[in-house]
BAMAR-499322 format. One record per residue (C-alpha): residue in one letter; chain; x, y, z. Coordinates in Angstrom, 1 decimal. Layout:
# residues N
('A' 'A' (X Y Z))
...
//
This chain:
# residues 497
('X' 'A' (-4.3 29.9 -15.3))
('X' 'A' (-1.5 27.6 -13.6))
('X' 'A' (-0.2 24.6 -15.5))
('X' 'A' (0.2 21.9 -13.3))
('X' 'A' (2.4 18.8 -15.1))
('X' 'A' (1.4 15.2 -13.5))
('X' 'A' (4.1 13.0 -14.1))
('X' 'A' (2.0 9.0 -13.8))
('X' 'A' (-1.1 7.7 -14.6))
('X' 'A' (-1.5 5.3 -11.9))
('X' 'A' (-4.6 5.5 -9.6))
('X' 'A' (-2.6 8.4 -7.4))
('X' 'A' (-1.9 10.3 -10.7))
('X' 'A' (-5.3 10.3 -11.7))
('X' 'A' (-6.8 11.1 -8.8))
('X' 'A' (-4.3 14.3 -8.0))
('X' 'A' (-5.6 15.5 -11.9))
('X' 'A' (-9.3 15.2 -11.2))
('X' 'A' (-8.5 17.3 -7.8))
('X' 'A' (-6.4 20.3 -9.3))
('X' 'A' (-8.6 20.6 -12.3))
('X' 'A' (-11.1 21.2 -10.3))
('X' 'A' (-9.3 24.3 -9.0))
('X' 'A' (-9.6 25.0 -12.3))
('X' 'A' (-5.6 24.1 -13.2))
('X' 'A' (-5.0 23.3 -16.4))
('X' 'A' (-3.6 19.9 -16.2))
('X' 'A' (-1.1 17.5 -18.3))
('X' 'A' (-1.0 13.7 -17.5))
('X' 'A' (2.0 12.2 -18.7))
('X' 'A' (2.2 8.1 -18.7))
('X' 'A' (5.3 6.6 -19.7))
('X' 'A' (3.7 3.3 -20.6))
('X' 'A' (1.9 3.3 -23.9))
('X' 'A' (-2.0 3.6 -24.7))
('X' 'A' (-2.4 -0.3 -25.0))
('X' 'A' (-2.4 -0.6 -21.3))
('X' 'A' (-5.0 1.5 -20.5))
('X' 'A' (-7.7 -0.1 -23.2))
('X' 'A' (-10.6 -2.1 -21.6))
('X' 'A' (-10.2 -5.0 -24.8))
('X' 'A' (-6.6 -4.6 -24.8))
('X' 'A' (-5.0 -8.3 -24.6))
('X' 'A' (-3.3 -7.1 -22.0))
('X' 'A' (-5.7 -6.8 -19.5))
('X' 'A' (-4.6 -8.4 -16.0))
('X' 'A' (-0.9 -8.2 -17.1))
('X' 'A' (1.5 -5.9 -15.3))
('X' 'A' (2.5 -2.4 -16.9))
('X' 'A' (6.0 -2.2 -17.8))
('X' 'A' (6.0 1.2 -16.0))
('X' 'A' (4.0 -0.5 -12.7))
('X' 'A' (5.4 -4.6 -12.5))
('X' 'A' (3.6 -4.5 -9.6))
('X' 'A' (0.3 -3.9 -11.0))
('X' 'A' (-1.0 -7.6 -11.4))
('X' 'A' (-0.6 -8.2 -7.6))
('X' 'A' (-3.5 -8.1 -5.2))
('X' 'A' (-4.3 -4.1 -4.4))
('X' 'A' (-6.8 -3.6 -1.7))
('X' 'A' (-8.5 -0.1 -1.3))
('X' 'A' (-9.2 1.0 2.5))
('X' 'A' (-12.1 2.1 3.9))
('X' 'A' (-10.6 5.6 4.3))
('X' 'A' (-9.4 5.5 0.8))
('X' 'A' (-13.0 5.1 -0.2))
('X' 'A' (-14.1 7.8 1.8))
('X' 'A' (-11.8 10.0 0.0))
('X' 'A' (-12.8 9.2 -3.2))
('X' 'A' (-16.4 9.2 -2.6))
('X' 'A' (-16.3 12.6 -0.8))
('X' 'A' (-14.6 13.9 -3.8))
('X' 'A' (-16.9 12.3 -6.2))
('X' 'A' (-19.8 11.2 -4.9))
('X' 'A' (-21.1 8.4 -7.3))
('X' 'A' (-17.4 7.0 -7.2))
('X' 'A' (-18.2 3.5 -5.8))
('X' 'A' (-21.3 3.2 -8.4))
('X' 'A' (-18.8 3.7 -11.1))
('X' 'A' (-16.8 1.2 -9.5))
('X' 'A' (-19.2 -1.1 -8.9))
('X' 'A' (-20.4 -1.0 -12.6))
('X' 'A' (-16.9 -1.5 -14.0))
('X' 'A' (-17.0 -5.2 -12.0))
('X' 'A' (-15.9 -4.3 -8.5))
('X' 'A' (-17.7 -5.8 -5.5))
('X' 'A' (-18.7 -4.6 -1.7))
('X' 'A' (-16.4 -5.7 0.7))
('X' 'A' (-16.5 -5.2 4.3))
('X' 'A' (-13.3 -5.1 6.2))
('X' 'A' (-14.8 -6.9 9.5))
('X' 'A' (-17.5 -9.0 8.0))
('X' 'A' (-15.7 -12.6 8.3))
('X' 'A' (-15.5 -12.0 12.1))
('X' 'A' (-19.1 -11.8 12.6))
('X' 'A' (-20.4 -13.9 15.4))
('X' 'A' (-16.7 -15.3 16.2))
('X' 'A' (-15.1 -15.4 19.4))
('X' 'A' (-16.6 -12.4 21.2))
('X' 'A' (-17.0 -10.1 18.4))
('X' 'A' (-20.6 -10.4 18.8))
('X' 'A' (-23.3 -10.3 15.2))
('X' 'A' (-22.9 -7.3 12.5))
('X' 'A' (-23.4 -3.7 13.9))
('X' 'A' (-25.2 -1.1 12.6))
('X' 'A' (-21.5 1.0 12.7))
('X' 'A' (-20.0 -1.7 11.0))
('X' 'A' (-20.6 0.0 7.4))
('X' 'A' (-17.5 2.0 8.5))
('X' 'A' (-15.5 -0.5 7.3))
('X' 'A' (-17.5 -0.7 3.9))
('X' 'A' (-15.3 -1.1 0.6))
('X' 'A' (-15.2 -2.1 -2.7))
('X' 'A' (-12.8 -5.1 -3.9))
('X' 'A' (-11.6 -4.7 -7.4))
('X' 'A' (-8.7 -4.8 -9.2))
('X' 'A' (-5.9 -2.0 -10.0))
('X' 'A' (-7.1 -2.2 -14.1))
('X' 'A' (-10.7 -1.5 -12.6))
('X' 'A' (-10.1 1.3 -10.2))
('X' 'A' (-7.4 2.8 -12.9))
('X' 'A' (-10.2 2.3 -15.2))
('X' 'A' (-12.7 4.3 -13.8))
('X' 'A' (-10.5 7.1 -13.0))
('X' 'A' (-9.5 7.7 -16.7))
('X' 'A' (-12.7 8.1 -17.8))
('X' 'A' (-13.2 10.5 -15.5))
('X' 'A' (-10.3 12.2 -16.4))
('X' 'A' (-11.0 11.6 -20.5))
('X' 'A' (-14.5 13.7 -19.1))
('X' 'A' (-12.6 16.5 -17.6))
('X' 'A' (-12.1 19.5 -20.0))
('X' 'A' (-8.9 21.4 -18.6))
('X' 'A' (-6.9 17.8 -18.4))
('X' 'A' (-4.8 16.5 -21.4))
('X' 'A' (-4.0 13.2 -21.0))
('X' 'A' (-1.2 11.5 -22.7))
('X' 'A' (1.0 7.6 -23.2))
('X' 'A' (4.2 6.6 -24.4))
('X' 'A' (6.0 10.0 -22.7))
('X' 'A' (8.4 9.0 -20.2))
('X' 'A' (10.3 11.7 -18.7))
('X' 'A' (13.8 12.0 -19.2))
('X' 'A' (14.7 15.7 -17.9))
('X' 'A' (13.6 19.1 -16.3))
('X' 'A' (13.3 22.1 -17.4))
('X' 'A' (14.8 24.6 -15.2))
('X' 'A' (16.0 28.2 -14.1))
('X' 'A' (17.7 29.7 -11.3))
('X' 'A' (16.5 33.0 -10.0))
('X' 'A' (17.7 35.9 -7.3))
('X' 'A' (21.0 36.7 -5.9))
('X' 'A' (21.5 33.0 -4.3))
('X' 'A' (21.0 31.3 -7.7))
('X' 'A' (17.5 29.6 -6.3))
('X' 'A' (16.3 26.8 -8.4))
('X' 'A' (13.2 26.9 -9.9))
('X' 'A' (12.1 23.4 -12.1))
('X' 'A' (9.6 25.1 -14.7))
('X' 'A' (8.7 22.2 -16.6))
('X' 'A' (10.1 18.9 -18.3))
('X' 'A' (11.6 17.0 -20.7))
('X' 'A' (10.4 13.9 -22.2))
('X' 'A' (12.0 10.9 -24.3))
('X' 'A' (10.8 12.9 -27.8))
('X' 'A' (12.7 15.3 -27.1))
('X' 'A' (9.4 18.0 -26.2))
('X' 'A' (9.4 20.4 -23.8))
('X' 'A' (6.1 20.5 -21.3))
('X' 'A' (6.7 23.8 -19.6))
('X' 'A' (4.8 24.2 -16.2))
('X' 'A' (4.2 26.1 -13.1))
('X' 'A' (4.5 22.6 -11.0))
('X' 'A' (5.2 19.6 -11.3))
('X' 'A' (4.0 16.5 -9.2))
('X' 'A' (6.2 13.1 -9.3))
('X' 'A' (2.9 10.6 -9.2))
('X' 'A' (5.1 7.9 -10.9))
('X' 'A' (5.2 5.3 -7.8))
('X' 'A' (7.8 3.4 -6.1))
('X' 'A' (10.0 2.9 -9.7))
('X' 'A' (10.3 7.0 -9.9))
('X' 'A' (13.2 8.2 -12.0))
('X' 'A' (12.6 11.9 -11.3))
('X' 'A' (14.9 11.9 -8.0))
('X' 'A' (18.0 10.9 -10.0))
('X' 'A' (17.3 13.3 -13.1))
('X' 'A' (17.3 15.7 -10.0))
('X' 'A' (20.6 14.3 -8.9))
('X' 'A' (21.9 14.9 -11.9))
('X' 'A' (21.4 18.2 -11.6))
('X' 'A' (23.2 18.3 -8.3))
('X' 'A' (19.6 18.3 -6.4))
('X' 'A' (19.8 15.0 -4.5))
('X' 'A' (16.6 14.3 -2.2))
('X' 'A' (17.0 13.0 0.8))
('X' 'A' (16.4 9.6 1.8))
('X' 'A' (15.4 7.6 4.4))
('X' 'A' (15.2 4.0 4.6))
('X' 'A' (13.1 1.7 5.8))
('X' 'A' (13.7 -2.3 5.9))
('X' 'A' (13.9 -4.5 2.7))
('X' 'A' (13.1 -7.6 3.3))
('X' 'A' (9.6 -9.6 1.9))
('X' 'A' (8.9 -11.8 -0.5))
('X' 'A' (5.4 -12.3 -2.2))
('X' 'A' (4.1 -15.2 -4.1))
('X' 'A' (0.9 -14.8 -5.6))
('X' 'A' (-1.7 -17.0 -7.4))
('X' 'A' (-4.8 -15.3 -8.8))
('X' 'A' (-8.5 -17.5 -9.2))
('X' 'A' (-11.8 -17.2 -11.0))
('X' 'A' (-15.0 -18.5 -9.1))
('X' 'A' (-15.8 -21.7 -10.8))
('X' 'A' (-19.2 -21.3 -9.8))
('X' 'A' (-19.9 -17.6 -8.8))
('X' 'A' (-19.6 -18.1 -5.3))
('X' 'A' (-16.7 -16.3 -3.1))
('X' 'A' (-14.7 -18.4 -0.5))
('X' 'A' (-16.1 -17.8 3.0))
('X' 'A' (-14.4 -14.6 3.9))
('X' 'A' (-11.7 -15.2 6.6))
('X' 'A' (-11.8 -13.4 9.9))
('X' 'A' (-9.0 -10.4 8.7))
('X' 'A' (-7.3 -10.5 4.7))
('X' 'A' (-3.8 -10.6 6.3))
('X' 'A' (-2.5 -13.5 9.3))
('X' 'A' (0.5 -14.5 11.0))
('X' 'A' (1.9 -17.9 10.5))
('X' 'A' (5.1 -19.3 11.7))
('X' 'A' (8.1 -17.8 9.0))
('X' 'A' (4.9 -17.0 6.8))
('X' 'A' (2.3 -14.4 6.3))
('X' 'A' (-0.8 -15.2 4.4))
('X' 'A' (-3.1 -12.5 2.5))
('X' 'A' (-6.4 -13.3 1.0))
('X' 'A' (-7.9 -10.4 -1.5))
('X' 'A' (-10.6 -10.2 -3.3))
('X' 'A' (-10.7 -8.5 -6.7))
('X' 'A' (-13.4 -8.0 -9.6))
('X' 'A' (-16.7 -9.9 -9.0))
('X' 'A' (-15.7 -13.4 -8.6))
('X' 'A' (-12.2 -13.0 -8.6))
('X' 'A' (-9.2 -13.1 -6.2))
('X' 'A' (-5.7 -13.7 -5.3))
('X' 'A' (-3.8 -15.7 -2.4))
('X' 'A' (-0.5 -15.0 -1.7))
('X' 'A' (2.3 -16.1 0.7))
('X' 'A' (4.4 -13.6 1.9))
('X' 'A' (7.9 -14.4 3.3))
('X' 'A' (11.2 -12.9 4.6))
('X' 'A' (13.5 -12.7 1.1))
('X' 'A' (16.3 -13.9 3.6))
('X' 'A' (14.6 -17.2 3.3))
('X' 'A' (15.8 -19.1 1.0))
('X' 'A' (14.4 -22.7 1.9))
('X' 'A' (11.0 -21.3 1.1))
('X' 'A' (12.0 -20.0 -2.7))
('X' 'A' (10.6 -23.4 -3.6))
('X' 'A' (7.1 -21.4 -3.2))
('X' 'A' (8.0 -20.3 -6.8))
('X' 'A' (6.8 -23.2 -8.2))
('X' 'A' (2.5 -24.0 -8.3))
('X' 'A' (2.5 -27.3 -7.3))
('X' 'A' (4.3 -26.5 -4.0))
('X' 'A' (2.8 -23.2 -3.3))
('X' 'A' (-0.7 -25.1 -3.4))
('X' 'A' (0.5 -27.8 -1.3))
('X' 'A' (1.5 -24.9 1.4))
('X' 'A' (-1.3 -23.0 1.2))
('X' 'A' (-3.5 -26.1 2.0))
('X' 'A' (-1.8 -26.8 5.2))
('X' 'A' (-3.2 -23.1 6.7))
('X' 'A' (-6.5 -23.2 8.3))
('X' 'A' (-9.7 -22.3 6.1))
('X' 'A' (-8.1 -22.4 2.8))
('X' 'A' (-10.0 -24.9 0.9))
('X' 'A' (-12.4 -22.5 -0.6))
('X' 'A' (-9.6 -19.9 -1.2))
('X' 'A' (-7.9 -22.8 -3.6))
('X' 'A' (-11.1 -24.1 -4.8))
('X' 'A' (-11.2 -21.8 -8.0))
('X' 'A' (-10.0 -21.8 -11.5))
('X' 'A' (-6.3 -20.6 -11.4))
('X' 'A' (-6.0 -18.0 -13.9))
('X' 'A' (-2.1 -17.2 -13.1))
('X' 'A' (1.1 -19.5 -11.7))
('X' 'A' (2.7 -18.4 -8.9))
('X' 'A' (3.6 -14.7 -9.5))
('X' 'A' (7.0 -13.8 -7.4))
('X' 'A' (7.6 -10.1 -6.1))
('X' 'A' (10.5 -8.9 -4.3))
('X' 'A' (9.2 -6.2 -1.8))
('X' 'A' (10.8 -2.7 -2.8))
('X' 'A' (11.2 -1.6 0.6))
('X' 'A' (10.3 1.2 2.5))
('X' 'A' (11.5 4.3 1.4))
('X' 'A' (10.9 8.0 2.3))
('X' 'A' (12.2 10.7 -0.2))
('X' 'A' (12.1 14.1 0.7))
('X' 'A' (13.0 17.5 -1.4))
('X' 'A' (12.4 19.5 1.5))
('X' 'A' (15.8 20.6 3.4))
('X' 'A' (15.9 23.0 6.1))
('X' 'A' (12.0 23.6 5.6))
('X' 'A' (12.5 24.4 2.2))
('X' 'A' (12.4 22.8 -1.3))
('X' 'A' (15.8 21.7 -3.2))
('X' 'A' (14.1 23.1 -6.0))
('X' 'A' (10.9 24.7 -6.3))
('X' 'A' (7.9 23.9 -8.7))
('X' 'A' (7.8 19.7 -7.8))
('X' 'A' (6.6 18.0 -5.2))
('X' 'A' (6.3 14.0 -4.6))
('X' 'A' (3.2 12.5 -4.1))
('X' 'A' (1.7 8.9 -3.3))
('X' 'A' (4.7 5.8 -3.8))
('X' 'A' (7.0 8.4 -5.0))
('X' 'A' (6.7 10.5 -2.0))
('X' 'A' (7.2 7.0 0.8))
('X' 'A' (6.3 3.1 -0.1))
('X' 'A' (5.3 1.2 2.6))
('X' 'A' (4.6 -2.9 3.5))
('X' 'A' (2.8 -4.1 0.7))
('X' 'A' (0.9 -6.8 3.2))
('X' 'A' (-1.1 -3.7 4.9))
('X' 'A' (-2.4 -2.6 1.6))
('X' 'A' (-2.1 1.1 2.6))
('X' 'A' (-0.5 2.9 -0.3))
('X' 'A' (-3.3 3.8 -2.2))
('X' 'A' (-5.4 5.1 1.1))
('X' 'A' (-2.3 7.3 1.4))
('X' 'A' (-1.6 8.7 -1.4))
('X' 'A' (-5.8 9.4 -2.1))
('X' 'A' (-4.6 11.4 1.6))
('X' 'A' (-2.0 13.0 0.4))
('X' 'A' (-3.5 14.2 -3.2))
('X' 'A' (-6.3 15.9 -1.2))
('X' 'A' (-3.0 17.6 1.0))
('X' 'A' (-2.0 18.8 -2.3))
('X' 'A' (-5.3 20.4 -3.3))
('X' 'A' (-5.7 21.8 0.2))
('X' 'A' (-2.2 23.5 0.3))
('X' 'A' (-3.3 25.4 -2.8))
('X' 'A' (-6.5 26.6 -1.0))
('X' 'A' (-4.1 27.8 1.7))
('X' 'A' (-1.7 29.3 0.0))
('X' 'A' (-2.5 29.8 -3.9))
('X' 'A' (-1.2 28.3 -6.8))
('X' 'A' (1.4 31.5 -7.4))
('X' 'A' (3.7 30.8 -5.0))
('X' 'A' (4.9 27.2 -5.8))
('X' 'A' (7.7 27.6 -3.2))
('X' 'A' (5.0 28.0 -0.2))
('X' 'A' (2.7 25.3 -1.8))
('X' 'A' (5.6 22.8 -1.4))
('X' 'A' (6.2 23.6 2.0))
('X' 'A' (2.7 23.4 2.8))
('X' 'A' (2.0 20.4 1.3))
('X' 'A' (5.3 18.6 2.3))
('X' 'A' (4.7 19.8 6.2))
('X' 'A' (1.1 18.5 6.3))
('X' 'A' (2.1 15.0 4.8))
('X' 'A' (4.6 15.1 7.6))
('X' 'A' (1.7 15.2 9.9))
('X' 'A' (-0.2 13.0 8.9))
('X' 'A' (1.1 10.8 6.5))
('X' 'A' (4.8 10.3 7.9))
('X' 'A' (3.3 8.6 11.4))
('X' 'A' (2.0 5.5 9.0))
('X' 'A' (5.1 5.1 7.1))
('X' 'A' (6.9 5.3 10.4))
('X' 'A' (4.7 2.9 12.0))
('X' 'A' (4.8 0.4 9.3))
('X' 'A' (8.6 0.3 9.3))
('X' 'A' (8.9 -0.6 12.3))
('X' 'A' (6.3 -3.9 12.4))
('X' 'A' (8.0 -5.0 9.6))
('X' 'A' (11.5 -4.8 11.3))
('X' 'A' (10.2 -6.7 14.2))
('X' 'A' (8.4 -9.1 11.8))
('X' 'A' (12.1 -9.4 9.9))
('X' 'A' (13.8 -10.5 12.9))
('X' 'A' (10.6 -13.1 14.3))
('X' 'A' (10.9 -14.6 11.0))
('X' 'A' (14.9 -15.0 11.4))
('X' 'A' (14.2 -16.4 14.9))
('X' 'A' (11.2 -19.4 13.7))
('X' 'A' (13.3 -20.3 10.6))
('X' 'A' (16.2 -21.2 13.3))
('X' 'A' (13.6 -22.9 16.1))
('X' 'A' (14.1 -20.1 18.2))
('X' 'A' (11.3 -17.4 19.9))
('X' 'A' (11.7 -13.7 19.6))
('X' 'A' (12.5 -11.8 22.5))
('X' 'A' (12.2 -7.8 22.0))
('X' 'A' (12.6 -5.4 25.0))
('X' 'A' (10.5 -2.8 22.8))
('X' 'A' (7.5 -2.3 24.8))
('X' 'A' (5.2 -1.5 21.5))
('X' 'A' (5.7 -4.5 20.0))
('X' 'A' (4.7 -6.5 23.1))
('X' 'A' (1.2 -4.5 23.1))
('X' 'A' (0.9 -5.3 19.6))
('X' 'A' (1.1 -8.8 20.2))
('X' 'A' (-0.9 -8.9 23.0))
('X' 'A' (-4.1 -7.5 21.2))
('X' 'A' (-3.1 -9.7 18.1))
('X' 'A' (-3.2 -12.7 20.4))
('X' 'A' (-6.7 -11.4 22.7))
('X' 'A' (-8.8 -8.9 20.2))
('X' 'A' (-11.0 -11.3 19.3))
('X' 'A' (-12.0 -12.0 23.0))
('X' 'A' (-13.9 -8.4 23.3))
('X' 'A' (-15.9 -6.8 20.6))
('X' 'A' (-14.6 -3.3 21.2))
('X' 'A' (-11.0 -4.3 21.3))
('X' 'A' (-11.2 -6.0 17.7))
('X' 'A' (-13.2 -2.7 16.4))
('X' 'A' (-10.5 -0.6 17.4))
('X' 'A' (-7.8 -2.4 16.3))
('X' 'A' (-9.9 -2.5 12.7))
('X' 'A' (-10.3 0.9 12.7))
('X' 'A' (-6.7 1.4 13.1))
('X' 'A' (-5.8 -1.2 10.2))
('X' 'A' (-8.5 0.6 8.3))
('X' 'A' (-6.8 3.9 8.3))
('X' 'A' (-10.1 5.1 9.9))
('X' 'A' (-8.3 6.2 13.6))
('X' 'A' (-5.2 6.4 14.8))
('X' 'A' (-3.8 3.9 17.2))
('X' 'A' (-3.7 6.6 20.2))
('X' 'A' (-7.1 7.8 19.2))
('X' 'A' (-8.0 3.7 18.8))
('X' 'A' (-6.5 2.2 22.3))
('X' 'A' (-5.8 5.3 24.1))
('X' 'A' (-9.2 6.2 25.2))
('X' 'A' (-9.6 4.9 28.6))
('X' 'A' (-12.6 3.1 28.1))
('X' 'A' (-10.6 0.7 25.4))
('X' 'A' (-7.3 0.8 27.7))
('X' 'A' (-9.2 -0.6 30.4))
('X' 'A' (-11.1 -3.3 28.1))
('X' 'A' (-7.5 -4.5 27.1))
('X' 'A' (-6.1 -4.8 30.2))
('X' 'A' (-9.0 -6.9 31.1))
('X' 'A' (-8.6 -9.3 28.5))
('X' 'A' (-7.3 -13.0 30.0))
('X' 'A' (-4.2 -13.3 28.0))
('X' 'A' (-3.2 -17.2 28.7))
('X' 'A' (-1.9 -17.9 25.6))
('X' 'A' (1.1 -17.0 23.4))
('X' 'A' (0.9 -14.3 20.7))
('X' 'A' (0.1 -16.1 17.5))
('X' 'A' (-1.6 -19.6 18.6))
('X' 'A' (-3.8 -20.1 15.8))
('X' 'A' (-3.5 -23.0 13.8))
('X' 'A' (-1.0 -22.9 11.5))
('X' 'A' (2.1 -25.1 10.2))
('X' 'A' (5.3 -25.6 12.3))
('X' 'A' (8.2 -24.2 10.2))
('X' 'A' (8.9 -28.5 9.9))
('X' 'A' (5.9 -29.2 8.5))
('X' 'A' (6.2 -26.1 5.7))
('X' 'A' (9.6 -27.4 5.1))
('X' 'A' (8.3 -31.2 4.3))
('X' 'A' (5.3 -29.8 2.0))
('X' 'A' (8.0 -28.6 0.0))
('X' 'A' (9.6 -31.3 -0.1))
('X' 'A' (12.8 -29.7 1.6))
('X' 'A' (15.6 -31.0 4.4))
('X' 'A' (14.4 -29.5 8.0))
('X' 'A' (17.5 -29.1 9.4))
('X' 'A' (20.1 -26.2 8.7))
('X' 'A' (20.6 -22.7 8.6))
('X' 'A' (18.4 -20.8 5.3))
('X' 'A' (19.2 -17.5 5.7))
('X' 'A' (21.6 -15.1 3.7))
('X' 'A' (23.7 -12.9 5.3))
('X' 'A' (24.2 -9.5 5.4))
('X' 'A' (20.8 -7.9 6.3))
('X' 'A' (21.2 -5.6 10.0))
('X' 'A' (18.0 -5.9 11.5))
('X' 'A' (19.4 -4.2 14.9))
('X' 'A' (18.4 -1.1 16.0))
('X' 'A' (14.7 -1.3 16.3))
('X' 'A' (12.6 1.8 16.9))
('X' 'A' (10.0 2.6 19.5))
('X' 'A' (7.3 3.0 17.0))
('X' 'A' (3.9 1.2 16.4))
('X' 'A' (0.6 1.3 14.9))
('X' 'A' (-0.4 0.0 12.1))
('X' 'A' (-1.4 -3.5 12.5))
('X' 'A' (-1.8 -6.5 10.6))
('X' 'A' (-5.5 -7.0 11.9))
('X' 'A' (-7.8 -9.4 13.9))
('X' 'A' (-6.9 -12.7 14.3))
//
């Protein structure tokens, strides 16, 4: 029987278990963090994991992640719905706005379920604790490999690892599910087996204030979770049953609006966006939470078509991290643990070298184009946020970012066009198989596109300045951040307007 070693706990971690046990691997969960964290009455509850900082922020599970899941167990959103999450549809606050016309039968494509990252980790561990041929184990971070070279060309083979005890965990594979904060790619360094890297752009800045309903009632849902503001995103998520977070999302360049930090002036802000008063009329339950974007970053141990080392493979936020504001890593790595499962259906769980290869070449595929996608909006976002915070409009010659705009600015005239744009968000379609079709093109052309991308209501970059209290004039940005060289990618969006 192959031994498969699973190096993460998170909701990717879990989820990749569950799969290869299935196969009938026996499998070893290792969690740095210790047992505390995962306990329903632990204390702890709603704080972040030391492992996983990020883990109190808003997480937001696609409608394609939940497909995965529920394919793959089929009384998944039950379990998550008894452990306090709540339906959510992706599309439902744009009902009977604009052109988008009442709710549709097809609609419950775009069906979800809102909960937080302690709930959907939750559920996953038990099924995990239920699973026979999965040991499951906290407080073991990694600190080594185990490894062996083999054939005339001195091949490296990693055949297990080493963790901070001092034990040995031999295994046939190992997967790196230990997200964006993975240490595995340096132990590899270390042993002269750098990954390769590519980078993305660095460059957000979140602030984040969680609520309880005061009265059991959720805000009035907003027409998409994620909109455009001048310097400023804002993202609205709901969590457990009665429960949700706000956040403000700017470019970490900005250093006028750092003030955010501080709850007083972070509510001030919010109220000046359109249709927040329900959103802020909860009981707050955090301050202001700050997070400092990781970045977008792709690691790869594949060179030349084949592995640096055989016997690992990186999965979910180890593998690429994307834009937090699209909410897309979990979606992706659910996609890419099933890619794992389904390279050992292709090729067996003998030959780790060919199930590496298989598995790295199909999230190439299929999970690259996102990343690539993502990278790119957010580059373009960078440099329109460096252009509002001086008074100044963007002007890009790349062609995809002008359609982009122009269905941001105009979906909501035609009920097909903001369907297909959804979907794309969604994870549900690609954007070619979304706007390509010619029955969609030719909707879009249609569309009577008088005004400039972005003319919701919102706050002039004067106004966010005097809400916190701040001189309007000069220059806030730091130096040093090369936002030239823009590809010709799109695709993920940011949603309806």
């Amino acid at each position: 029987m192959t031994h498969t070693v699973i190096v993460g706990a998170g909701p990717v971690g879990l989820f990749t278990a569950l799969l290869l046990a299935a196969e009938g691997q026996q499998v070893t969960v290792l969690e740095s963090d210790p047992a505390k964290w995962s306990q329903e009455d632990s204390p702890t509850r709603g704080a972040p994991r030391p492992g996983a900082p990020h883990s109190n922020h808003p997480h937001l599970l696609l409608p394609a992640g939940l497909d995965i899941l529920e394919c793959e167990m089929p009384d998944f959103t039950a379990a998550l719905l008894a452990g306090g999450g709540q339906r959510y549809n992706m599309v439902a606050g744009a009902w009977n706005v604009g052109a988008v016309g009442p709710q549709r039968t097809q609609d419950s494509d775009f069906d979800t379920v809102a909960m937080s990252r302690f709930t959907l980790e939750h559920v996953l561990r038990d099924r995990v604790r239920q699973t026979p041929r999965i040991a499951l184990h906290y407080g073991l971070g990694v600190t080594g490999f185990l490894s062996a070279e083999v054939g005339m060309a001195g091949r490296r083979f990693i055949t297990g690892v080493i963790t901070a005890d001092g034990a040995q965990w031999k295994a046939d594979l190992v997967v790196d599910a230990s997200g964006r904060n993975t240490r595995l790619p340096e132990l590899l360094a270390e042993m002269g087996l750098a990954p390769l890297k590519r980078f993305g752009s660095r460059g957000f800045r979140h602030y984040t204030r969680s609520f309880r309903s005061r009265g059991g009632v959720q805000p009035v849902q907003r027409t998409w979770h994620l909109t455009h503001h001048n310097s400023l995103s804002l993202l609205t998520t709901p969590a457990d049953e009665g429960t949700w977070s706000v956040s403000l999302v700017t470019s970490s360049r900005d250093q006028a609006l750092r003030a955010l930090a501080d709850s007083d002036l972070w509510t001030r802000t919010v109220a000046l966006l359109p249709g927040m008063h329900e959103w802020l009329d909860g009981e707050p339950t955090t301050d202001v939470q700050e997070m400092v974007s990781s970045g977008s970053v792709r690691r790869s141990i594949i060179s030349r078509g084949k592995p640096i080392a055989s016997g690992l493979v990186l999965i979910g936020d180890a593998w690429a991290t994307t834009n937090d504001q699209f909410g897309v890593g979990l979606t992706m790595g659910a996609a890419q643990a099933v890619l794992l499962r389904n390279a050992v259906w292709k090729v067996g769980a003998t030959d780790v070298g060919e199930l590496a290869a298989a598995y790295e070449a199909d999230s190439q595929e299929l999970i690259a184009p996102v990343w690539n996608r993502s990278i790119a909006w957010e580059r373009h976002r960078l440099a329109e946020i460096d252009a509002q915070m001086t008074g100044h409009a963007y002007v890009t010659h790349d062609t995809q970012w002008s359609l982009w705009s122009e269905v941001a600015s105009s979906q909501l005239q035609d009920p097909e066009v903001f369907r297909a744009q959804a979907a794309i968000d969604s994870l549900l379609t690609s954007p070619a198989e979304g706007f390509l079709s010619l029955e969609a093109a030719q909707r879009l052309r249609s569309l009577k596109r008088d005004q400039p991308y972005r003319a919701e209501q919102g706050p002039s970059r004067s106004a966010l300045l005097s809400a916190l209290r701040l001189p309007t004039g000069g220059h806030p940005l730091v130096p040093g951040q090369d936002l030239c060289g823009v590809p010709s990618m799109f695709g993920v969006g940011v949603g309806p307007r």
